[in-house]
Backbone atoms as SQL, in Angstrom:
CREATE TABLE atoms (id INTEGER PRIMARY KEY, chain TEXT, resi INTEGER, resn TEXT, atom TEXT, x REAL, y REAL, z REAL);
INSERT INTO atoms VALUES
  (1, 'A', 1, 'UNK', 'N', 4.617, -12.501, 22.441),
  (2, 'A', 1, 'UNK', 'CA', 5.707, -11.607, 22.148),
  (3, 'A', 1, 'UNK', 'C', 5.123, -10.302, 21.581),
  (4, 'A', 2, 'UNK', 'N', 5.534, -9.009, 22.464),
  (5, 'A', 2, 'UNK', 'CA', 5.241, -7.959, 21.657),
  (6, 'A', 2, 'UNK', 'C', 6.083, -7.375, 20.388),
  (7, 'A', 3, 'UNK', 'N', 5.590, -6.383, 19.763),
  (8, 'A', 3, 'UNK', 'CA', 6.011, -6.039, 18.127),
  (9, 'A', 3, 'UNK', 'C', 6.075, -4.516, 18.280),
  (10, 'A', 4, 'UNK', 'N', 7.100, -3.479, 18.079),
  (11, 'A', 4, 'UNK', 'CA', 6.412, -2.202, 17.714),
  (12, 'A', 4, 'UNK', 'C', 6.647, -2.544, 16.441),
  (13, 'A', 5, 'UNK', 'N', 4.931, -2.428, 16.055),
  (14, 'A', 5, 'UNK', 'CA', 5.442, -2.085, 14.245),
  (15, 'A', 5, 'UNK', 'C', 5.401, -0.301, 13.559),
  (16, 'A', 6, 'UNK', 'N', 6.311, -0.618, 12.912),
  (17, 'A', 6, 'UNK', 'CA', 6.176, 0.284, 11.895),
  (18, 'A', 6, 'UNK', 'C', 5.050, 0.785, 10.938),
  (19, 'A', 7, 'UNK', 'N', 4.490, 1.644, 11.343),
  (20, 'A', 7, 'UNK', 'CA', 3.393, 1.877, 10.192),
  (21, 'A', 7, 'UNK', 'C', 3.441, 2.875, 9.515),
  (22, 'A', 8, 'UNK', 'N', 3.895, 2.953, 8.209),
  (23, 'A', 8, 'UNK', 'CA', 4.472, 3.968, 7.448),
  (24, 'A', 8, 'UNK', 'C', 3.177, 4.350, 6.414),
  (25, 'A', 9, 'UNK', 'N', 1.956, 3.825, 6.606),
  (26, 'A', 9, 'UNK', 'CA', 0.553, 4.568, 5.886),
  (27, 'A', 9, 'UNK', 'C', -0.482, 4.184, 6.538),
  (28, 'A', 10, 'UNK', 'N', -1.478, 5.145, 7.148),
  (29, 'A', 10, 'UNK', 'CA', -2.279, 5.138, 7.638),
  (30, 'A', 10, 'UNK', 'C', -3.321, 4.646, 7.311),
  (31, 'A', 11, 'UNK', 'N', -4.529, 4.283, 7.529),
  (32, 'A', 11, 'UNK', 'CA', -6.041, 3.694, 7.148),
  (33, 'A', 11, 'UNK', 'C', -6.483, 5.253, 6.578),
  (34, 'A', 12, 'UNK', 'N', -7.275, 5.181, 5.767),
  (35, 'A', 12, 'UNK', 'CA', -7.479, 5.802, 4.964),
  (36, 'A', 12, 'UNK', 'C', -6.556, 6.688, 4.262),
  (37, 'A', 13, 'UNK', 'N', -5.248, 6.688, 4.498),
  (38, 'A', 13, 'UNK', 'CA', -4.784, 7.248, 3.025),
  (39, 'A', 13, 'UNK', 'C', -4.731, 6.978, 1.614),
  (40, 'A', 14, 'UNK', 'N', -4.485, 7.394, 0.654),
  (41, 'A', 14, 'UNK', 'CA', -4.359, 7.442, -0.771),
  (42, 'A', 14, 'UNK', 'C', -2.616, 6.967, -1.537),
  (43, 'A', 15, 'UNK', 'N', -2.118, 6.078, -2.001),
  (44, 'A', 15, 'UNK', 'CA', -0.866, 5.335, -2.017),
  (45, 'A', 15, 'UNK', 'C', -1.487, 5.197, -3.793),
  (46, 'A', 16, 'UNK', 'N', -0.236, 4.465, -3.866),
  (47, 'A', 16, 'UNK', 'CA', 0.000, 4.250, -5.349),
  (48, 'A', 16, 'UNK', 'C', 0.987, 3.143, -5.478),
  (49, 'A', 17, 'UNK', 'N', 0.388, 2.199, -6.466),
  (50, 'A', 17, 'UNK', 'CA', 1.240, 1.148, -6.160),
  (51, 'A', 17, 'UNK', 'C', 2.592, 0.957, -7.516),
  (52, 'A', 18, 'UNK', 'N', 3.685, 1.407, -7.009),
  (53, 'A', 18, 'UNK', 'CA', 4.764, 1.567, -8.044),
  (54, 'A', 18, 'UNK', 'C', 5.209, 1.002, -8.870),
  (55, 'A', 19, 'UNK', 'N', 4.423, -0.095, -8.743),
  (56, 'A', 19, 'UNK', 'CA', 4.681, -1.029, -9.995),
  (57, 'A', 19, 'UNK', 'C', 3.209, -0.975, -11.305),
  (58, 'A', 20, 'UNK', 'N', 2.347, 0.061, -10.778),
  (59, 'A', 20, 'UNK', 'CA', 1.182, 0.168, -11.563),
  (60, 'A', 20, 'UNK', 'C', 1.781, 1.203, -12.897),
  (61, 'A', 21, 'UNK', 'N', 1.206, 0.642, -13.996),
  (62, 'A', 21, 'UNK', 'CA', 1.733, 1.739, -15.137),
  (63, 'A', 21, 'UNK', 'C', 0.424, 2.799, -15.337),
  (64, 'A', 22, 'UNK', 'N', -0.949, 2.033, -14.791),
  (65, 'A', 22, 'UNK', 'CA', -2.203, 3.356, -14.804),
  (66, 'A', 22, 'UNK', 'C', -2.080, 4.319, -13.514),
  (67, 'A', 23, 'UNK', 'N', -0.998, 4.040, -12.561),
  (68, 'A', 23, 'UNK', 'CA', -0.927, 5.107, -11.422),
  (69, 'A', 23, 'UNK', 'C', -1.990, 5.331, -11.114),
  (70, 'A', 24, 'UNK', 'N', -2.828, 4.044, -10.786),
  (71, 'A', 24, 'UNK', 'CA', -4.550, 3.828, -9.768),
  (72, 'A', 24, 'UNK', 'C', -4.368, 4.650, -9.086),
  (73, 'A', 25, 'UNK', 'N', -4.993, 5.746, -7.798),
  (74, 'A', 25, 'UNK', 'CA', -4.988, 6.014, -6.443),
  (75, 'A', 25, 'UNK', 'C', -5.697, 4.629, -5.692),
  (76, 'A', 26, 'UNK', 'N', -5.292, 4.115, -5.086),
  (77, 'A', 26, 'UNK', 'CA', -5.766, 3.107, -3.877),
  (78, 'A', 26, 'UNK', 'C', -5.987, 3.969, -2.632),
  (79, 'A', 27, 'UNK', 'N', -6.959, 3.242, -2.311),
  (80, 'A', 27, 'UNK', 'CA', -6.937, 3.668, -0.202),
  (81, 'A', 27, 'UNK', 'C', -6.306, 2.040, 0.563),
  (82, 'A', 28, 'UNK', 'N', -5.884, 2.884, 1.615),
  (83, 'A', 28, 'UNK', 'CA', -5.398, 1.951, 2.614),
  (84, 'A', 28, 'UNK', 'C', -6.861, 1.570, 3.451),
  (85, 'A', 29, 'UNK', 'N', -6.725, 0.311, 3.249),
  (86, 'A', 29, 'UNK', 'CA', -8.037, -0.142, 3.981),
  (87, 'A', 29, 'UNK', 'C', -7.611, -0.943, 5.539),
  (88, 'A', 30, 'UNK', 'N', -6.654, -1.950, 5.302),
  (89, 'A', 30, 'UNK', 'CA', -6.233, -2.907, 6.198),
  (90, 'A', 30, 'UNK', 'C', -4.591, -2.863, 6.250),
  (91, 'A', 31, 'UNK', 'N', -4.277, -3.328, 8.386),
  (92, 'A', 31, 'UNK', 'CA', -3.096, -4.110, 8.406),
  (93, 'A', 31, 'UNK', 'C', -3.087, -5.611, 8.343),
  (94, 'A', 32, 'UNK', 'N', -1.810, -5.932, 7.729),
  (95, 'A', 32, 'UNK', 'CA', -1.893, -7.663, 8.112),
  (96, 'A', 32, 'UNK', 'C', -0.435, -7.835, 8.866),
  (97, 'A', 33, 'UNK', 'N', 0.184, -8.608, 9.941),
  (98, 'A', 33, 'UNK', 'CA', 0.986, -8.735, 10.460),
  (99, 'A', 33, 'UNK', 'C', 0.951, -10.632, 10.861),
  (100, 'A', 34, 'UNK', 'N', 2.316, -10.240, 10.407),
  (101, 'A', 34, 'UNK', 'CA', 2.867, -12.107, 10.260),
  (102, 'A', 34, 'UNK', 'C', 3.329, -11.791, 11.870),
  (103, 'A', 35, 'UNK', 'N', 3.865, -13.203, 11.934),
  (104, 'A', 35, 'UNK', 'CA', 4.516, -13.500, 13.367),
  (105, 'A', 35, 'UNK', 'C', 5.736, -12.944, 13.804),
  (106, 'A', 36, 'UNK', 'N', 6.610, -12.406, 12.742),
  (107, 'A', 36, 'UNK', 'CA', 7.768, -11.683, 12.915),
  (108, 'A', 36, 'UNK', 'C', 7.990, -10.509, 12.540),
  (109, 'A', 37, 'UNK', 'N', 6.698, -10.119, 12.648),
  (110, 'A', 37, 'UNK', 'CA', 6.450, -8.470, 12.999),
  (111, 'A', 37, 'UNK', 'C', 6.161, -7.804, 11.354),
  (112, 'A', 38, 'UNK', 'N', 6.332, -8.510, 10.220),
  (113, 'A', 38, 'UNK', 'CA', 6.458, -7.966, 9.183),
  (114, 'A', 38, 'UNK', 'C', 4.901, -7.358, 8.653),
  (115, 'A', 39, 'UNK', 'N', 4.760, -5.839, 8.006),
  (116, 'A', 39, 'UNK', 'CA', 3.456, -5.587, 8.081),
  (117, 'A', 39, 'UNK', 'C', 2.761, -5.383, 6.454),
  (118, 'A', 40, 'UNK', 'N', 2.024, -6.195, 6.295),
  (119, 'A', 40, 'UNK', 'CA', 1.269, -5.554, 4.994),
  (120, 'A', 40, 'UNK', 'C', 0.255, -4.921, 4.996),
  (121, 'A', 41, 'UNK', 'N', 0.398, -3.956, 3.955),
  (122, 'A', 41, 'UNK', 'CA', -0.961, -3.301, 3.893),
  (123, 'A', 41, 'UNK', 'C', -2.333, -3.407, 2.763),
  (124, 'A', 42, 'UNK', 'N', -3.494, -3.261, 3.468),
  (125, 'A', 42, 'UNK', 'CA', -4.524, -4.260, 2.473),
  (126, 'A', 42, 'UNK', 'C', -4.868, -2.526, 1.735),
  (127, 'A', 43, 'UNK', 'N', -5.314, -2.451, 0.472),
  (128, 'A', 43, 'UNK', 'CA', -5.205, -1.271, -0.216),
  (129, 'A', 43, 'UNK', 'C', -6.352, -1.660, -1.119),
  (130, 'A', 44, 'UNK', 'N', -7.072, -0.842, -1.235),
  (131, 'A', 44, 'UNK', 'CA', -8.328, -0.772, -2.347),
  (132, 'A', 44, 'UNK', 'C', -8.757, -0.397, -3.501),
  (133, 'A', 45, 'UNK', 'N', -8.918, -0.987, -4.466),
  (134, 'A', 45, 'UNK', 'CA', -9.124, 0.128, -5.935),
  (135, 'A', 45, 'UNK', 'C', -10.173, -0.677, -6.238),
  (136, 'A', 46, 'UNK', 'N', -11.567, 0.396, -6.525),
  (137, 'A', 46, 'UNK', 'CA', -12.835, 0.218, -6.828),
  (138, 'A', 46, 'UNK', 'C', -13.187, -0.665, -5.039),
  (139, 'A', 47, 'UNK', 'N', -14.183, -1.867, -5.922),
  (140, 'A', 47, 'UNK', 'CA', -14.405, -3.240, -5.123),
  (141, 'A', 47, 'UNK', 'C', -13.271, -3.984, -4.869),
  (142, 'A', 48, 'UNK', 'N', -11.899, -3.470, -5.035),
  (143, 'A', 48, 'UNK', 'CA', -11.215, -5.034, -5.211),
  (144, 'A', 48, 'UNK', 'C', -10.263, -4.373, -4.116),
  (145, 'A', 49, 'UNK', 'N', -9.954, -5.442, -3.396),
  (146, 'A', 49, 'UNK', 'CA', -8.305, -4.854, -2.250),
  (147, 'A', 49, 'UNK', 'C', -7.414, -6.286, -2.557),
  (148, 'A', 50, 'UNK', 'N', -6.413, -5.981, -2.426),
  (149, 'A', 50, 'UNK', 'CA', -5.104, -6.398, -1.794),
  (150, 'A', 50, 'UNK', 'C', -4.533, -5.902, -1.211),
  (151, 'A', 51, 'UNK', 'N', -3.198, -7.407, -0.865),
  (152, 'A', 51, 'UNK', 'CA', -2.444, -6.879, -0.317),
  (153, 'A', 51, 'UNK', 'C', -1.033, -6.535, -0.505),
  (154, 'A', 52, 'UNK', 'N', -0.135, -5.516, 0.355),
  (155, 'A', 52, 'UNK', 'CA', 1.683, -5.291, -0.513),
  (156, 'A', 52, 'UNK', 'C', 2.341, -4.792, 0.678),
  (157, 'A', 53, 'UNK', 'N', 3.534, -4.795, 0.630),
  (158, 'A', 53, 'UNK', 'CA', 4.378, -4.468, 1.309),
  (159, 'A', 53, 'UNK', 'C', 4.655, -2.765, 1.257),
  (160, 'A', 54, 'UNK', 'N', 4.884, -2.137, 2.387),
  (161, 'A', 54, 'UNK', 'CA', 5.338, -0.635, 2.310),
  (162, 'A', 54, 'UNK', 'C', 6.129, -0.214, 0.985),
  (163, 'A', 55, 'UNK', 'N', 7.405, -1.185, 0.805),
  (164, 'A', 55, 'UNK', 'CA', 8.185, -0.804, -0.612),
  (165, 'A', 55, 'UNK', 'C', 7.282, -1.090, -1.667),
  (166, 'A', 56, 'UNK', 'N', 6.236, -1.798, -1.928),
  (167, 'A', 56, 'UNK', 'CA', 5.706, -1.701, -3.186),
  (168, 'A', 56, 'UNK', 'C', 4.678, -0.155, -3.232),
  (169, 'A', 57, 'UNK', 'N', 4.475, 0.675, -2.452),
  (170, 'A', 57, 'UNK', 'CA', 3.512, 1.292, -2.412),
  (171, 'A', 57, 'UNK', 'C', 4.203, 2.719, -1.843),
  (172, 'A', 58, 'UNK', 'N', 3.623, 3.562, -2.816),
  (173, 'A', 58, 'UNK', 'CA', 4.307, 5.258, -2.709),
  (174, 'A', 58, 'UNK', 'C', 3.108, 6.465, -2.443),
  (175, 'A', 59, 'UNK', 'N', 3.431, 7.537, -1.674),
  (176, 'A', 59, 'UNK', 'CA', 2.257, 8.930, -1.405),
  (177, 'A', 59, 'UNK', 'C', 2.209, 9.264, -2.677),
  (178, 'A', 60, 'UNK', 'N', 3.338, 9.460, -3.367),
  (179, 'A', 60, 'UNK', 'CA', 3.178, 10.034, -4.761),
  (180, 'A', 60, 'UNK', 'C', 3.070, 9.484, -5.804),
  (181, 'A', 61, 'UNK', 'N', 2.323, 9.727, -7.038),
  (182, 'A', 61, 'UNK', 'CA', 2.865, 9.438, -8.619),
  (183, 'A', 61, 'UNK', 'C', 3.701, 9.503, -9.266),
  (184, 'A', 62, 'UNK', 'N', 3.819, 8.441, -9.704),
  (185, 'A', 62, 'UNK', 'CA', 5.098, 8.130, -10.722),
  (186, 'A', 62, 'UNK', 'C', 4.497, 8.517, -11.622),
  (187, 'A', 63, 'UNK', 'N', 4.958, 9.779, -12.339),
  (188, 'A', 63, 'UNK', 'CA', 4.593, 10.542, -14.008),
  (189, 'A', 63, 'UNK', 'C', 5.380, 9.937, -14.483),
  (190, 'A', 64, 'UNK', 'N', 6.511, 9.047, -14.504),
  (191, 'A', 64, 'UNK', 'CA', 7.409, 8.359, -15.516),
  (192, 'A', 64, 'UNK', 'C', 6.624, 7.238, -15.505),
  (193, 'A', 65, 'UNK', 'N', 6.112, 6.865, -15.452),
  (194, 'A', 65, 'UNK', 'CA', 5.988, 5.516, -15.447),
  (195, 'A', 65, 'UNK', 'C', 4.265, 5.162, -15.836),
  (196, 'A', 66, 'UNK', 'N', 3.480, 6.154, -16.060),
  (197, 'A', 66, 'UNK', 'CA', 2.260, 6.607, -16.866),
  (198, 'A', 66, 'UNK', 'C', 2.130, 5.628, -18.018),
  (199, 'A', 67, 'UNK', 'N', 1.022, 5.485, -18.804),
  (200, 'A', 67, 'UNK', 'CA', 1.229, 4.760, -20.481),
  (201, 'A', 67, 'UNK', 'C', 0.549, 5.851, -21.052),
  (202, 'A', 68, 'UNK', 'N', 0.263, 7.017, -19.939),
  (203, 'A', 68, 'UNK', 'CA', -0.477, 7.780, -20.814),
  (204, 'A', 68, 'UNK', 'C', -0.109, 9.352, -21.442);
């Protein structure tokens, strides 16, 4: 079965994950795609990646949401 997916951030862009209160910059490293088309994206800070869904992850900074 084919999929158009949606890809709403590219491999190598710079995202921010909106639930972070240090407002990391991450890079987009990886896609992951389940069987029903749903897409995550694998994201990097330092050595370490995971993975999140498009809604957890924003182009911009959240200045509200800073500790600093």
């Amino acid at each position: 079965m084919a999929y158009n997916l949606d890809i709403e951030y590219a491999l190598g862009e710079f995202v921010y994950l909106v639930t972070d209160p240090d407002q990391f910059k991450r890079l987009v490293t990886g896609y992951y795609v389940s069987m029903d088309g749903t897409v995550m994206y694998e994201v990097a800070l330092a050595s370490m990646g995971s993975k999140y869904y498009a809604d957890e992850l924003s182009r911009d900074k959240d200045v509200m949401i800073t500790t600093q």
